[in-house]
PQR file of N, CA, C, O and H, with PARSE charges and radii, in Angstrom:
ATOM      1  N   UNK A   1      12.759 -22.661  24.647 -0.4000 1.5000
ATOM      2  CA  UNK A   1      13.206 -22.089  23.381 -0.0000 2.0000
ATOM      3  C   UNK A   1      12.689 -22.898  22.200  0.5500 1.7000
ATOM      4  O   UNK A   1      11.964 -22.511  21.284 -0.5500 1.4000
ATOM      5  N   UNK A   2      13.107 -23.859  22.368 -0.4000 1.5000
ATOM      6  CA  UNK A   2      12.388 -25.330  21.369 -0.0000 2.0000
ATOM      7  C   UNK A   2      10.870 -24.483  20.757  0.5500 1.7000
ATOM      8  O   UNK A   2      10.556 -24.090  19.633 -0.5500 1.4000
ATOM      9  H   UNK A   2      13.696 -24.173  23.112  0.4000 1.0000
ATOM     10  N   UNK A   3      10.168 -24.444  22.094 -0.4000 1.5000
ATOM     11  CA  UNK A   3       8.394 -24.486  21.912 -0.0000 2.0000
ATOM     12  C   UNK A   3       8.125 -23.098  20.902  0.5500 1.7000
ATOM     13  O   UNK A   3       7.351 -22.916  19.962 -0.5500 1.4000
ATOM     14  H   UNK A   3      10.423 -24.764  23.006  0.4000 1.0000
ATOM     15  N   UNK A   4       9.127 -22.238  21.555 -0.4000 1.5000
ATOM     16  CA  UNK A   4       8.908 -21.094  20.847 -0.0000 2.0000
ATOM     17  C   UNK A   4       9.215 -20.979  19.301  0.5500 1.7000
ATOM     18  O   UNK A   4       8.538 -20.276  18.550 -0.5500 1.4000
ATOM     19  H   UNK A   4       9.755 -22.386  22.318  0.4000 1.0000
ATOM     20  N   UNK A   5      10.455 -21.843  18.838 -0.4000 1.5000
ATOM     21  CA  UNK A   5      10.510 -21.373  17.322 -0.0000 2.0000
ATOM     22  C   UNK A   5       9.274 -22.613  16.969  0.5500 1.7000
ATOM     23  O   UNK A   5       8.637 -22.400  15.937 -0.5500 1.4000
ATOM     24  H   UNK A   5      11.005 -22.413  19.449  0.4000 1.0000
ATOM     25  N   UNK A   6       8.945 -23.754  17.684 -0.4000 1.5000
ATOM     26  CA  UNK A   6       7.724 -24.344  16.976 -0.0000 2.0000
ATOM     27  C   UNK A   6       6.767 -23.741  16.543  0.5500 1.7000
ATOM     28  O   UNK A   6       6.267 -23.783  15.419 -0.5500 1.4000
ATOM     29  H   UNK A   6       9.462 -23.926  18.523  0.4000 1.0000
ATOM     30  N   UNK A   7       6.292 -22.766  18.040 -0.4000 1.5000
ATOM     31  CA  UNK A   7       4.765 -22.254  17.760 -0.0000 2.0000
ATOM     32  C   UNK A   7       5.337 -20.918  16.721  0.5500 1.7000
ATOM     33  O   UNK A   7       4.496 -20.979  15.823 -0.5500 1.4000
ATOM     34  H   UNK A   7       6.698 -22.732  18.954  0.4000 1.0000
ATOM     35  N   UNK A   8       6.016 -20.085  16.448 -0.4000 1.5000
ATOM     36  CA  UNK A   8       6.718 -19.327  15.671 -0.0000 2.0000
ATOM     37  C   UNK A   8       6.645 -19.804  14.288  0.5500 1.7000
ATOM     38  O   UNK A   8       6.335 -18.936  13.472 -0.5500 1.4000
ATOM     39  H   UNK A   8       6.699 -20.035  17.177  0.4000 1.0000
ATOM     40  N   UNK A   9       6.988 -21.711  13.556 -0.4000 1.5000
ATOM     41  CA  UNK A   9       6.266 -21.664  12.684 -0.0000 2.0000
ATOM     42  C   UNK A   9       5.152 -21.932  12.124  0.5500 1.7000
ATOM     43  O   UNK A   9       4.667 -21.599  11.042 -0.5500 1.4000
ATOM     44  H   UNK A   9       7.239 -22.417  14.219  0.4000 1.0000
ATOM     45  N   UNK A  10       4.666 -22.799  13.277 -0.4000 1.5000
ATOM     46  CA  UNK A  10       2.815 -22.423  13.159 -0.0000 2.0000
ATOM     47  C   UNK A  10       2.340 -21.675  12.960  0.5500 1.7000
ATOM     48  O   UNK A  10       1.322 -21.770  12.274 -0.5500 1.4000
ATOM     49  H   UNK A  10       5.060 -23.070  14.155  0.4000 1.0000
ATOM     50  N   UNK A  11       2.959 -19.987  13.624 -0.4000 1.5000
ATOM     51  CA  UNK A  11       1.605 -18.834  13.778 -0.0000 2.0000
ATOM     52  C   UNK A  11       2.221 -18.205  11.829  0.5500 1.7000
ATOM     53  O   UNK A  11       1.420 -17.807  10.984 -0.5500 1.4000
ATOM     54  H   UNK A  11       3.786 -19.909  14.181  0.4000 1.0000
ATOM     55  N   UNK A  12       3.688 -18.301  11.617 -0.4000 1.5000
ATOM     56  CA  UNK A  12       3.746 -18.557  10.084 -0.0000 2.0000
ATOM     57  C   UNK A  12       2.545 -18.980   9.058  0.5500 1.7000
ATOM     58  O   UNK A  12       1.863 -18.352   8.248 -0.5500 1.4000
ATOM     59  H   UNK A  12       4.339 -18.624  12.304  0.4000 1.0000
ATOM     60  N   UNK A  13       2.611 -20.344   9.476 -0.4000 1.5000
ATOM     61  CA  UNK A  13       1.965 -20.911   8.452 -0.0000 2.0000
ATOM     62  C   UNK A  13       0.271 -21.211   8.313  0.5500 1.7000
ATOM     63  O   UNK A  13      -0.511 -21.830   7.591 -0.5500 1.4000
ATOM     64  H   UNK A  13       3.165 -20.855  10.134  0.4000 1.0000
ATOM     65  N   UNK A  14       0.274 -20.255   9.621 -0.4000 1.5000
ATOM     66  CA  UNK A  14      -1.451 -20.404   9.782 -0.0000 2.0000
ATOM     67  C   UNK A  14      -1.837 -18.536   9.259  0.5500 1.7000
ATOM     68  O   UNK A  14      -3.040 -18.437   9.016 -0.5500 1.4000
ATOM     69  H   UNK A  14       0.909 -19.752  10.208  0.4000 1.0000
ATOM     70  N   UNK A  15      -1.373 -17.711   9.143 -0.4000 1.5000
ATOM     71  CA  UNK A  15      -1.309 -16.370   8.885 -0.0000 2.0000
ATOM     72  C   UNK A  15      -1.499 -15.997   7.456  0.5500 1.7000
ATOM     73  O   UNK A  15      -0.630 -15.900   6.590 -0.5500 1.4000
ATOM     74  H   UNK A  15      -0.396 -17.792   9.340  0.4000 1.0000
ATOM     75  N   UNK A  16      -2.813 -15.798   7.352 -0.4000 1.5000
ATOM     76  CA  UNK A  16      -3.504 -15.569   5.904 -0.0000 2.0000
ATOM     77  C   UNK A  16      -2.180 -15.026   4.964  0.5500 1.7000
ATOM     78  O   UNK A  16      -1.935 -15.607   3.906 -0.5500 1.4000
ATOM     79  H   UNK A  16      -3.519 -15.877   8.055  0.4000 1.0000
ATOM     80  N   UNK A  17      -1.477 -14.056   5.348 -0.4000 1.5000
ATOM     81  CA  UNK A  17      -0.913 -13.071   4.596 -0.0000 2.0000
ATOM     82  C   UNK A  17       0.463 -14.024   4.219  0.5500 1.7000
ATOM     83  O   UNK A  17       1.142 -13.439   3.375 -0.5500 1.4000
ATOM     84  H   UNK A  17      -1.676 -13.584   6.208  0.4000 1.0000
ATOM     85  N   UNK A  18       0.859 -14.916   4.497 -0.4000 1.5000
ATOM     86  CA  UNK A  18       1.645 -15.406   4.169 -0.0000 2.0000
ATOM     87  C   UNK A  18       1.152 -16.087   2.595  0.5500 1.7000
ATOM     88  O   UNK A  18       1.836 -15.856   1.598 -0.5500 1.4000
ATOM     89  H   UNK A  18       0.308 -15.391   5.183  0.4000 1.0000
ATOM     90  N   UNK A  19      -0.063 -16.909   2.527 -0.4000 1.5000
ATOM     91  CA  UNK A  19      -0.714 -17.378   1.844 -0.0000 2.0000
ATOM     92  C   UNK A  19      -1.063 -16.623   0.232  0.5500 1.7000
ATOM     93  O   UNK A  19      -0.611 -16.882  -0.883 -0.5500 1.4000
ATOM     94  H   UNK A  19      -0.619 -17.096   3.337  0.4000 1.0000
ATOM     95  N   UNK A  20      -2.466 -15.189   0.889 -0.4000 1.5000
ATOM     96  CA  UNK A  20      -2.555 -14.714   0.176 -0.0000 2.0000
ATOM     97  C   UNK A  20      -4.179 -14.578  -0.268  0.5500 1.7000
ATOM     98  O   UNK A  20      -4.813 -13.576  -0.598 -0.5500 1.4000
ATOM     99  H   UNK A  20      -2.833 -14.979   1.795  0.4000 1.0000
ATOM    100  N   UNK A  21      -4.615 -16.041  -0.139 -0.4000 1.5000
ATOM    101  CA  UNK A  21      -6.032 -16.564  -0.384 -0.0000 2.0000
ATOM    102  C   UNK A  21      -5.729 -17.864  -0.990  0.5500 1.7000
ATOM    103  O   UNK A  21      -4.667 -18.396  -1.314 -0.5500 1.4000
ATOM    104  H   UNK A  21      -4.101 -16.855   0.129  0.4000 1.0000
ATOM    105  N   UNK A  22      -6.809 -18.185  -1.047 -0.4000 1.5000
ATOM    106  CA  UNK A  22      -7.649 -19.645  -1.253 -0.0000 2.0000
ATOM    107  C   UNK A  22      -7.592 -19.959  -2.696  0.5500 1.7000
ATOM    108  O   UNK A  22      -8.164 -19.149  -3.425 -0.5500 1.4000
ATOM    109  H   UNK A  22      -7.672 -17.753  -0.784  0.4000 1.0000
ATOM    110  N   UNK A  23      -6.918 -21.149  -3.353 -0.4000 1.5000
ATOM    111  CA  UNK A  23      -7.094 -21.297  -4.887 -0.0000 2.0000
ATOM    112  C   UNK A  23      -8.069 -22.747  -4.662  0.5500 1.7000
ATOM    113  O   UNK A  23      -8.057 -23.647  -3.822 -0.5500 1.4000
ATOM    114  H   UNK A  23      -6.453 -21.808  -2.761  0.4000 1.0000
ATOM    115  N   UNK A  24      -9.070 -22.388  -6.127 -0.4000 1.5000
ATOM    116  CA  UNK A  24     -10.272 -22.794  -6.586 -0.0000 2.0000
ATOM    117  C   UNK A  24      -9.617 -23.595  -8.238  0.5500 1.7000
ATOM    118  O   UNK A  24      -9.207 -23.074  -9.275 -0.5500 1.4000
ATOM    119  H   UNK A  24      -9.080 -21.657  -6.809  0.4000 1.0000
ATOM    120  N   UNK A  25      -9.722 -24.527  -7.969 -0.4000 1.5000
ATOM    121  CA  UNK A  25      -8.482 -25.507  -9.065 -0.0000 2.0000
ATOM    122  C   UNK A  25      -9.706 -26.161  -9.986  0.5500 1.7000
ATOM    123  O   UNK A  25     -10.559 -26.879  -9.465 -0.5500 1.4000
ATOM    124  H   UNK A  25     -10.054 -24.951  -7.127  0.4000 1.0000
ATOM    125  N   UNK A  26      -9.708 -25.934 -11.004 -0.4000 1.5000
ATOM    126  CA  UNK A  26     -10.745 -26.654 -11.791 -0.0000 2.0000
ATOM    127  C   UNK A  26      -9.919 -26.416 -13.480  0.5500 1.7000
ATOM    128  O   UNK A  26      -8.955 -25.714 -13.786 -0.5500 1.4000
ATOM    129  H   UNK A  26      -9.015 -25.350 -11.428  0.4000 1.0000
ATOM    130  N   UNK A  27     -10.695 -27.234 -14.225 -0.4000 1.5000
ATOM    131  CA  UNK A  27     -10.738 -27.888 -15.697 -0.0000 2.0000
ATOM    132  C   UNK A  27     -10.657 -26.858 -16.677  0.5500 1.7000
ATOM    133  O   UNK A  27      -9.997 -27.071 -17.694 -0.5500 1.4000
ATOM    134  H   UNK A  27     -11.478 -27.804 -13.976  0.4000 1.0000
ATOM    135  N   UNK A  28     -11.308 -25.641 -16.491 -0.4000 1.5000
ATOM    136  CA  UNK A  28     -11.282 -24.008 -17.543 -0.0000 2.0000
ATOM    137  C   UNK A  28     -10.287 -23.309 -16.876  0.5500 1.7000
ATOM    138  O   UNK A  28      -9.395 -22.871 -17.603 -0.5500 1.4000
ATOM    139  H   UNK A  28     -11.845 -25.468 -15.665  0.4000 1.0000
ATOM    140  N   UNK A  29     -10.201 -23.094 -15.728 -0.4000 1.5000
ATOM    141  CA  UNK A  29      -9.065 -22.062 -15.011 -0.0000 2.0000
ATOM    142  C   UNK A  29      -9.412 -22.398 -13.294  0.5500 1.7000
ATOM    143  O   UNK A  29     -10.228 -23.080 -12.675 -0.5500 1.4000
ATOM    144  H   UNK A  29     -10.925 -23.450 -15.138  0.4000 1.0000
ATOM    145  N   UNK A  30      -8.352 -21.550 -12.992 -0.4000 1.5000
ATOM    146  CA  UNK A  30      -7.824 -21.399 -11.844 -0.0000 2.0000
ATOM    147  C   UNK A  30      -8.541 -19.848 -11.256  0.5500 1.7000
ATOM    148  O   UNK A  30      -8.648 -18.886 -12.017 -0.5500 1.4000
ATOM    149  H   UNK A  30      -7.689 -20.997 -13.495  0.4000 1.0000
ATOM    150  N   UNK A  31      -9.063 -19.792  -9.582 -0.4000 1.5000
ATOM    151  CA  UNK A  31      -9.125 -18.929  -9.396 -0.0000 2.0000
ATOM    152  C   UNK A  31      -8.434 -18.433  -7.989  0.5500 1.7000
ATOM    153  O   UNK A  31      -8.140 -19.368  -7.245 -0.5500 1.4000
ATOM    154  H   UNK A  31      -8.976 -20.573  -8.964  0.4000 1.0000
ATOM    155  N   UNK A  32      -8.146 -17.203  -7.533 -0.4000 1.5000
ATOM    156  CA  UNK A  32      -7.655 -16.956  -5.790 -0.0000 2.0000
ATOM    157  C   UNK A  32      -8.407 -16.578  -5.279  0.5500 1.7000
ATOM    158  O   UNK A  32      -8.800 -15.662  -6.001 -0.5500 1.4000
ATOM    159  H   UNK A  32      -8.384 -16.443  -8.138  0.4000 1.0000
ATOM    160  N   UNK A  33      -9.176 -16.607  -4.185 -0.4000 1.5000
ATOM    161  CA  UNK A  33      -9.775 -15.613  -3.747 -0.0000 2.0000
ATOM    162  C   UNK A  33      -9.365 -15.632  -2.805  0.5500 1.7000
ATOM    163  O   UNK A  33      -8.916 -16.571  -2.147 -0.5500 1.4000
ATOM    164  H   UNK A  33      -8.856 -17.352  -3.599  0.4000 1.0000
ATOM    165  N   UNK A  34      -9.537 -13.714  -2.419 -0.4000 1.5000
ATOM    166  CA  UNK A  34      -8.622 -13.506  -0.977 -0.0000 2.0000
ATOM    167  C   UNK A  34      -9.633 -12.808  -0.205  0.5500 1.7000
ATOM    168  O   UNK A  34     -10.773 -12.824  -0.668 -0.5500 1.4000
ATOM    169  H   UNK A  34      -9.902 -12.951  -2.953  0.4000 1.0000
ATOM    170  N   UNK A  35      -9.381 -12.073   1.111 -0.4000 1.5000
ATOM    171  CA  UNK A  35     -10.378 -11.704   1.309 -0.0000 2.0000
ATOM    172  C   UNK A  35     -10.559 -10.382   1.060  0.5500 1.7000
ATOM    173  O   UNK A  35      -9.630 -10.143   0.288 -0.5500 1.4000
ATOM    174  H   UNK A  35      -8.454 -12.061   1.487  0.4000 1.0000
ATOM    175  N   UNK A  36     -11.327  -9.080   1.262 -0.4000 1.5000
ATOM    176  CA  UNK A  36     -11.705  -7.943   1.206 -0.0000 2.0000
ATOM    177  C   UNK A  36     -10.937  -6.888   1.519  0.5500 1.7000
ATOM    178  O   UNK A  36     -10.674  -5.851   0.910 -0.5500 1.4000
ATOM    179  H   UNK A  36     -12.082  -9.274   1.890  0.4000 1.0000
ATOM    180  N   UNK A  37     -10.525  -7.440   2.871 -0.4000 1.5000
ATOM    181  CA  UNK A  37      -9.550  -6.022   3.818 -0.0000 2.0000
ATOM    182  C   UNK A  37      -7.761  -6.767   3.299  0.5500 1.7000
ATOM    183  O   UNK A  37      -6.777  -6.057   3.508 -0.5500 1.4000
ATOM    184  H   UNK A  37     -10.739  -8.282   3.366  0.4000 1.0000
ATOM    185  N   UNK A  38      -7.614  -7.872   2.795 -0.4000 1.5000
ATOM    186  CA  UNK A  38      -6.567  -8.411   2.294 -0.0000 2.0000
ATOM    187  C   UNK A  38      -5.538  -6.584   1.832  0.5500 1.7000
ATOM    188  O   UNK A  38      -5.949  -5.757   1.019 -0.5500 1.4000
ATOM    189  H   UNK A  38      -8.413  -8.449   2.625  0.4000 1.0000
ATOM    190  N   UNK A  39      -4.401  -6.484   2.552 -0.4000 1.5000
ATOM    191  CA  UNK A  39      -3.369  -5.473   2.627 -0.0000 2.0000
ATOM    192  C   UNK A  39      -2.673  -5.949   1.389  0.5500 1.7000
ATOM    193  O   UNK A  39      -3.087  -6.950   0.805 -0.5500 1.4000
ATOM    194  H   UNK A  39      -4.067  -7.157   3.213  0.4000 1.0000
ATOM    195  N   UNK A  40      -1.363  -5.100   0.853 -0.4000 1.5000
ATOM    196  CA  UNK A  40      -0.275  -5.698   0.115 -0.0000 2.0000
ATOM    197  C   UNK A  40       0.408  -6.494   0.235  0.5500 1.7000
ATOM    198  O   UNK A  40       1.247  -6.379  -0.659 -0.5500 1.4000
ATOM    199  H   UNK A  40      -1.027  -4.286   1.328  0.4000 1.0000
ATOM    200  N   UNK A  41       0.650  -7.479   0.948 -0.4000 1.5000
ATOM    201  CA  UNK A  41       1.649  -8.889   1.462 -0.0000 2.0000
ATOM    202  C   UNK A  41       0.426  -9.635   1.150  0.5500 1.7000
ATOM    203  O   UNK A  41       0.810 -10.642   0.556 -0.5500 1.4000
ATOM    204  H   UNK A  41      -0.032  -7.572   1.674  0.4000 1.0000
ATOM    205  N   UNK A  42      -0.803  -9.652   1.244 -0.4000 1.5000
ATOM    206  CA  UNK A  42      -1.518 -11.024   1.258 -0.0000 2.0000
ATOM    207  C   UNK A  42      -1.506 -10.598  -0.434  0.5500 1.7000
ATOM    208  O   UNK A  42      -0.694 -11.078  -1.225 -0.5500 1.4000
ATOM    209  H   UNK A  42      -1.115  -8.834   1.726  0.4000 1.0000
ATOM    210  N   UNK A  43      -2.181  -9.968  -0.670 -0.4000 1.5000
ATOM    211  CA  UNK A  43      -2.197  -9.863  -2.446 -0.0000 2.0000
ATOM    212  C   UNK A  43      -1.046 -10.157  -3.186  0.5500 1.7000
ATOM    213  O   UNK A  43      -1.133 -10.772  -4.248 -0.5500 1.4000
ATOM    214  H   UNK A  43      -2.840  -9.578  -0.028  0.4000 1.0000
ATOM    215  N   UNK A  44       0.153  -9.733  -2.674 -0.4000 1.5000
ATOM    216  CA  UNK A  44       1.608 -10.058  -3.266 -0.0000 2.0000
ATOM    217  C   UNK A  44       1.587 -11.426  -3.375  0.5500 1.7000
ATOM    218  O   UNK A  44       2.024 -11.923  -4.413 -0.5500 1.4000
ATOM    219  H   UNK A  44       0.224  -9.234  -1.810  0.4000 1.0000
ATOM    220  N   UNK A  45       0.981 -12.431  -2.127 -0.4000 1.5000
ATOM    221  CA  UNK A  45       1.340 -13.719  -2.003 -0.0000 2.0000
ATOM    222  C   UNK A  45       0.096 -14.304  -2.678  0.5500 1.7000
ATOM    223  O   UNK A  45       0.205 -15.450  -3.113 -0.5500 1.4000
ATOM    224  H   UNK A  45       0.626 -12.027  -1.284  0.4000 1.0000
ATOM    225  N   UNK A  46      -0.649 -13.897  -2.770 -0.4000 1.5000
ATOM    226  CA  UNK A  46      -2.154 -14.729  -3.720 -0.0000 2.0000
ATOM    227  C   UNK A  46      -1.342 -14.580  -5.048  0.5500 1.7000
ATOM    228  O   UNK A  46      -0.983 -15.572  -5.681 -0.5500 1.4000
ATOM    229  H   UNK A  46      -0.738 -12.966  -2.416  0.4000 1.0000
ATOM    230  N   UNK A  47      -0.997 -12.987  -5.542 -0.4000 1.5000
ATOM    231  CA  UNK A  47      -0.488 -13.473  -6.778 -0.0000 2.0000
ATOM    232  C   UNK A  47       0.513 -14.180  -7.266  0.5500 1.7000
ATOM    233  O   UNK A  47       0.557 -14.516  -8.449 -0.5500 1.4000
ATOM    234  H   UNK A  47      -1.288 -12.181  -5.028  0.4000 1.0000
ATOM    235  N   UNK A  48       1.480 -14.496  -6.337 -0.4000 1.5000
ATOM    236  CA  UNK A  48       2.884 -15.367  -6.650 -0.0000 2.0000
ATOM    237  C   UNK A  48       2.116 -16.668  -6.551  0.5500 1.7000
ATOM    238  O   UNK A  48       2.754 -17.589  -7.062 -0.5500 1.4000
ATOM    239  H   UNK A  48       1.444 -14.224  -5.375  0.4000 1.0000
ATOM    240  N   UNK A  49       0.714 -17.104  -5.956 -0.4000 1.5000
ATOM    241  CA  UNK A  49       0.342 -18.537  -5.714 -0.0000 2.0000
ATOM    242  C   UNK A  49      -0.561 -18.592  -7.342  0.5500 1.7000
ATOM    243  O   UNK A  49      -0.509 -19.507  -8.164 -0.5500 1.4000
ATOM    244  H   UNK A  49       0.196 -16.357  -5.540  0.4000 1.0000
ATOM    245  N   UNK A  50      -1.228 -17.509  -7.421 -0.4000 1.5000
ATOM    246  CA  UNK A  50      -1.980 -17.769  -9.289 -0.0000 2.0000
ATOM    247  C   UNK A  50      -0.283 -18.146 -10.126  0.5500 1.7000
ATOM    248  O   UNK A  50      -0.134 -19.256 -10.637 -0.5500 1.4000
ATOM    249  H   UNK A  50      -1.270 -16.766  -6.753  0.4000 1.0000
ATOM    250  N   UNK A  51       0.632 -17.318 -10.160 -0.4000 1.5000
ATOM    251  CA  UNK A  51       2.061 -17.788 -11.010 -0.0000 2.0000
ATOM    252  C   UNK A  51       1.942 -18.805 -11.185  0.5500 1.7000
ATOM    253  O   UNK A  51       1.540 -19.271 -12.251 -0.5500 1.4000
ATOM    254  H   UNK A  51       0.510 -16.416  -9.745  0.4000 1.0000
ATOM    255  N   UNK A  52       2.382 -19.713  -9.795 -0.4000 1.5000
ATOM    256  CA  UNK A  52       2.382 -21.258  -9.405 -0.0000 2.0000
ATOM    257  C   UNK A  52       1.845 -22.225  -9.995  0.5500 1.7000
ATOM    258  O   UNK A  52       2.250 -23.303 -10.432 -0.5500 1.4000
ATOM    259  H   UNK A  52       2.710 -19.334  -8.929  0.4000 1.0000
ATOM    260  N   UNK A  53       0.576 -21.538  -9.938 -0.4000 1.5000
ATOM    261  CA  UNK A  53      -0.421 -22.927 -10.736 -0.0000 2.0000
ATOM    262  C   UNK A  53      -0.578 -22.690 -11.716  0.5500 1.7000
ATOM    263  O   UNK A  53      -1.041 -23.674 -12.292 -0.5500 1.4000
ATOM    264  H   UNK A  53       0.248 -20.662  -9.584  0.4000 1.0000
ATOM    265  N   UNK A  54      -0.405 -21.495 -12.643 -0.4000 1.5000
ATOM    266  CA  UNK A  54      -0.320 -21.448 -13.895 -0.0000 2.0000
ATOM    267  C   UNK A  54       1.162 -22.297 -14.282  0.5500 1.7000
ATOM    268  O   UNK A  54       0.931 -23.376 -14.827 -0.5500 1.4000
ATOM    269  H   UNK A  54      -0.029 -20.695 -12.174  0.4000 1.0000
ATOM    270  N   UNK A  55       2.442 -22.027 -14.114 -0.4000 1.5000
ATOM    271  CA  UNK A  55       3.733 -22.728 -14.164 -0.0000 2.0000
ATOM    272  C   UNK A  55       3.515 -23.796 -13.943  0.5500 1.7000
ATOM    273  O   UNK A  55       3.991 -24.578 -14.766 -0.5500 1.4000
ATOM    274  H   UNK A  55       2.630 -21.150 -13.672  0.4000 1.0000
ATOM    275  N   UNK A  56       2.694 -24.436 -12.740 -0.4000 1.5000
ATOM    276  CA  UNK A  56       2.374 -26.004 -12.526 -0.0000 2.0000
ATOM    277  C   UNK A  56       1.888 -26.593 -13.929  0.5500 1.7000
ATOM    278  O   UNK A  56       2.368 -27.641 -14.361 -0.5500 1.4000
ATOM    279  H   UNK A  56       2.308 -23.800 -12.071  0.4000 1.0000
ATOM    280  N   UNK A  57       0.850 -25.822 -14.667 -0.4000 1.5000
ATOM    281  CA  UNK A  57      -0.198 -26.570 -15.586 -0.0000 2.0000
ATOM    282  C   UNK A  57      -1.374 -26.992 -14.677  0.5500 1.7000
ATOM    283  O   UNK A  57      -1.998 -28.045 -14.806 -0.5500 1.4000
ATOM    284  H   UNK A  57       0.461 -24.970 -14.316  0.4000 1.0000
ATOM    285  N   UNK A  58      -1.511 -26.420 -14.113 -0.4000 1.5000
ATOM    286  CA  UNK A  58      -2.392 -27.277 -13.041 -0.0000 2.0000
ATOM    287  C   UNK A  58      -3.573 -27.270 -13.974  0.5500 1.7000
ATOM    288  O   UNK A  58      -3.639 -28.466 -14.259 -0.5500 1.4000
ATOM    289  H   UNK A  58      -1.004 -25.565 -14.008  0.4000 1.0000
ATOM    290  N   UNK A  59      -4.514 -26.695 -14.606 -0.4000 1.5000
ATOM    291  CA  UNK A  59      -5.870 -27.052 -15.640 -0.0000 2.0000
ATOM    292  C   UNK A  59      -5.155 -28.359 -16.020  0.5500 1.7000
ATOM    293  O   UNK A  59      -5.607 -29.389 -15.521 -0.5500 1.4000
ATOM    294  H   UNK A  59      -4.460 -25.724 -14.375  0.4000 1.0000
ATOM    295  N   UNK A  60      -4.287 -28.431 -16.693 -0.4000 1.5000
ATOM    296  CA  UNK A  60      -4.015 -29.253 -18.022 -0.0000 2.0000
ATOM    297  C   UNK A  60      -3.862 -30.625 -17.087  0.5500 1.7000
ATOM    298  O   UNK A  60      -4.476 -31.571 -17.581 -0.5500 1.4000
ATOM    299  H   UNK A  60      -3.919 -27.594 -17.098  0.4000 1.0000
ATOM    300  N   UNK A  61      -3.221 -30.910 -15.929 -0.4000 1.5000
ATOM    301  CA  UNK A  61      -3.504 -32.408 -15.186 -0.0000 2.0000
ATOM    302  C   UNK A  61      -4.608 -32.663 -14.468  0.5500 1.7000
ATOM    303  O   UNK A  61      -5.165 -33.718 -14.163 -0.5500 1.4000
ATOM    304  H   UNK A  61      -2.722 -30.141 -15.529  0.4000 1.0000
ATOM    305  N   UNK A  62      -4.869 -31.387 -14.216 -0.4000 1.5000
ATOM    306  CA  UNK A  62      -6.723 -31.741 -14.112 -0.0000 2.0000
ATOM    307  C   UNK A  62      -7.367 -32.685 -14.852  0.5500 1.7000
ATOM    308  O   UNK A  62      -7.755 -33.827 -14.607 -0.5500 1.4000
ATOM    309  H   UNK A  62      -4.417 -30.530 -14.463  0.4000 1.0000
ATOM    310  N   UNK A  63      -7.417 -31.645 -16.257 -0.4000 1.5000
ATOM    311  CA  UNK A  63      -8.035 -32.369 -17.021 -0.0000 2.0000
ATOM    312  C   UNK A  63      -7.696 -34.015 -17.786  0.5500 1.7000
ATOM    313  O   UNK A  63      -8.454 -34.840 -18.297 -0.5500 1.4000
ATOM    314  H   UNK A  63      -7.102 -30.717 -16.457  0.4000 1.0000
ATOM    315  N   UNK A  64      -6.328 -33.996 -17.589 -0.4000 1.5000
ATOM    316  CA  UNK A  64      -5.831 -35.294 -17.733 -0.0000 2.0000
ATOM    317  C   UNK A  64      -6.252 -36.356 -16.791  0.5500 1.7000
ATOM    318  O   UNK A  64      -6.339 -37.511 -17.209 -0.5500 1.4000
ATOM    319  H   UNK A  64      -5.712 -33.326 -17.174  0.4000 1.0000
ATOM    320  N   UNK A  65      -6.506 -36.087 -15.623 -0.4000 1.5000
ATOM    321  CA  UNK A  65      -6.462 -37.192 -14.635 -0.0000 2.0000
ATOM    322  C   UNK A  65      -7.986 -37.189 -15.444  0.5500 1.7000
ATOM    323  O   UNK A  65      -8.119 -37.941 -16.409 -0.5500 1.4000
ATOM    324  H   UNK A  65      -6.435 -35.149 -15.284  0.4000 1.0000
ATOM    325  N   UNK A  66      -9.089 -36.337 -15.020 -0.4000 1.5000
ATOM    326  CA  UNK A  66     -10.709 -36.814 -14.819 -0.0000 2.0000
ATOM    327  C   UNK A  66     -10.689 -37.294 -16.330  0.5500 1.7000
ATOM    328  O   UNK A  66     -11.322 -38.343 -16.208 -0.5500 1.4000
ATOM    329  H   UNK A  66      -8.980 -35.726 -14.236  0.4000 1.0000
ATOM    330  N   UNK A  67     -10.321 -37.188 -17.892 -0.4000 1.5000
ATOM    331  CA  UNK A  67     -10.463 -37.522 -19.073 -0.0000 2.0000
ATOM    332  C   UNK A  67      -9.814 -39.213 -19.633  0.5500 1.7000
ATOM    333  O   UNK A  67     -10.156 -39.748 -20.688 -0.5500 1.4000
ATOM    334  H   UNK A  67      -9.807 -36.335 -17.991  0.4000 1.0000
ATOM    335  N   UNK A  68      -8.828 -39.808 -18.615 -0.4000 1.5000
ATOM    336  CA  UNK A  68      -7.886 -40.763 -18.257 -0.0000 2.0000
ATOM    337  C   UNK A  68      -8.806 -41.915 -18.074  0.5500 1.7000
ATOM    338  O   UNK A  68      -8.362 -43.013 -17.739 -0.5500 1.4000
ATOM    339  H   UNK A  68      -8.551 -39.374 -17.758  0.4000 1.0000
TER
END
């Protein structure tokens, strides 16, 4: 039982659609890219992850750390 809710949250957290796509973190902006055949749950979750890093500031400590 153990093994099972383990591998249960592995196959979670390895499962594109949970995710959404891939963020591309740089100094002008932020980008997601997801993939092509990406359904409504992966797009739902790419866009709650662009929210994120916009709410983070993530440009703005970017650019703080490399300008520092």
């Amino acid at each position: 039982l153990s093994i099972d809710v383990g591998l249960g949250s592995l196959v979670k957290r390895m499962d594109y659609r949970e995710y959404g796509g891939a963020c591309l973190l740089g100094v002008n902006g932020n980008i997601i890219i997801v993939h092509g055949r990406s359904q409504a749950k992966a797009i739902k979750n790419a866009i709650a992850s662009a929210k994120r890093t916009v709410e983070a500031d993530i440009c703005q400590k970017i650019k703080e750390e490399k300008y520092e």
